[in-house]
C-alpha positions in Angstrom: 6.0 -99.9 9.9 8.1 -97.1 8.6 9.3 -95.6 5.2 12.6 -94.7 4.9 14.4 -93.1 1.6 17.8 -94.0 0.3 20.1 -90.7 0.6 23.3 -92.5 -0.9 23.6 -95.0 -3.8 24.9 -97.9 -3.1 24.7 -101.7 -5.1 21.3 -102.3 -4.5 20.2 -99.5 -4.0 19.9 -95.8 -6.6 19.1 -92.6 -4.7 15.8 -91.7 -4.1 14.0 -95.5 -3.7 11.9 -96.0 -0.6 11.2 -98.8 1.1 8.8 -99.7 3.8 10.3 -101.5 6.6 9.2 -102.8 10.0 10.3 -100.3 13.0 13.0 -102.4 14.0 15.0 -102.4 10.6 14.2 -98.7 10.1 15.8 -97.7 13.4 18.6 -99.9 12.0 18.9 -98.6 9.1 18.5 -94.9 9.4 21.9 -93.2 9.1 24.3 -91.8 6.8 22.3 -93.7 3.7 18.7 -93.7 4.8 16.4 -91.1 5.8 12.6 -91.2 7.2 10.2 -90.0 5.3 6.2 -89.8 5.1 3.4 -92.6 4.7 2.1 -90.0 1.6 5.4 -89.6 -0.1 6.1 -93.5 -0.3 2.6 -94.0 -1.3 3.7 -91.0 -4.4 6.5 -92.7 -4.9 4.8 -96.1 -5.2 2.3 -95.2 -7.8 5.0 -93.9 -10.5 6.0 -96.5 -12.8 9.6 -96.2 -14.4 8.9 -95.0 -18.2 10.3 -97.0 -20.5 12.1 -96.3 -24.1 9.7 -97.7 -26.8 12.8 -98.9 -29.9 11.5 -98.0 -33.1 11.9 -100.6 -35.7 13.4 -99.7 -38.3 11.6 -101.2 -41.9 14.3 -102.7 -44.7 13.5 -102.1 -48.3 11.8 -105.6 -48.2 8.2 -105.7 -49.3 6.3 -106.8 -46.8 3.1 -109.2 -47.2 0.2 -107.8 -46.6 -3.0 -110.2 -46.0 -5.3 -110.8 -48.8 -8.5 -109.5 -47.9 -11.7 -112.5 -47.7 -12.5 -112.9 -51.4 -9.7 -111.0 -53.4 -6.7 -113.5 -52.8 -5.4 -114.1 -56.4 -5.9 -117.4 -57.6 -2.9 -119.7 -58.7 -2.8 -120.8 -62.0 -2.2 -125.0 -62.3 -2.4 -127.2 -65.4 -5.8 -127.9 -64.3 -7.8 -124.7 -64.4 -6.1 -123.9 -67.7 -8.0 -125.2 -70.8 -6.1 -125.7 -74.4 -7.9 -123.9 -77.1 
C-alpha cells in the first residue's frame, strides 16, 4: 500500500486529498496530478475533520413558549370551576 497526494484539482478530486492505494494503482497514478507521500502525513491528514459553519438562527419578534415549570402552569378558567355568587 502507498499514499499518494493530489498535486492538481481535478472533478473528483481538490488539491491536497490523499488517498491510500495499493502499489499497483499508485505506480499508475503517480504523475503530473499525484505525488507520494508518507504513511505519517496521511495518517495527519486522516485525523483532521473539515470544520464546518455553525448558521445562527436568527429569532423573529415572536414570543416564544416557554414550558411551564411542574406545578406553576396556569389553570384555565371553564364554567365549571367558576361559582355564581
Amino acid at each position: 500500500m502507498k499514499c499518494i497526494k493530489a498535486i492538481r484539482a481535478s472533478k473528483d478530486v481538490e488539491v491536497g486529498d490523499i488517498k491510500r492505494v495499493d502499489d499497483k494503482t499508485a505506480m499508475n497514478m503517480v504523475g503530473l496530478s499525484w505525488q507520494y507521500v508518507s504513511k505519517t502525513e496521511w495518517k495527519k491528514w486522516k485525523g483532521v475533520k473539515p470544520v464546518e459553519e455553525k448558521k445562527e438562527v436568527e429569532t423573529t419578534e415572536q414570543t416564544e413558549r416557554k414550558p411551564y415549570k411542574k406545578g406553576s402552569k396556569p389553570e384555565k378558567k371553564s364554567k365549571k370551576n367558576e361559582k355564581i355568587s
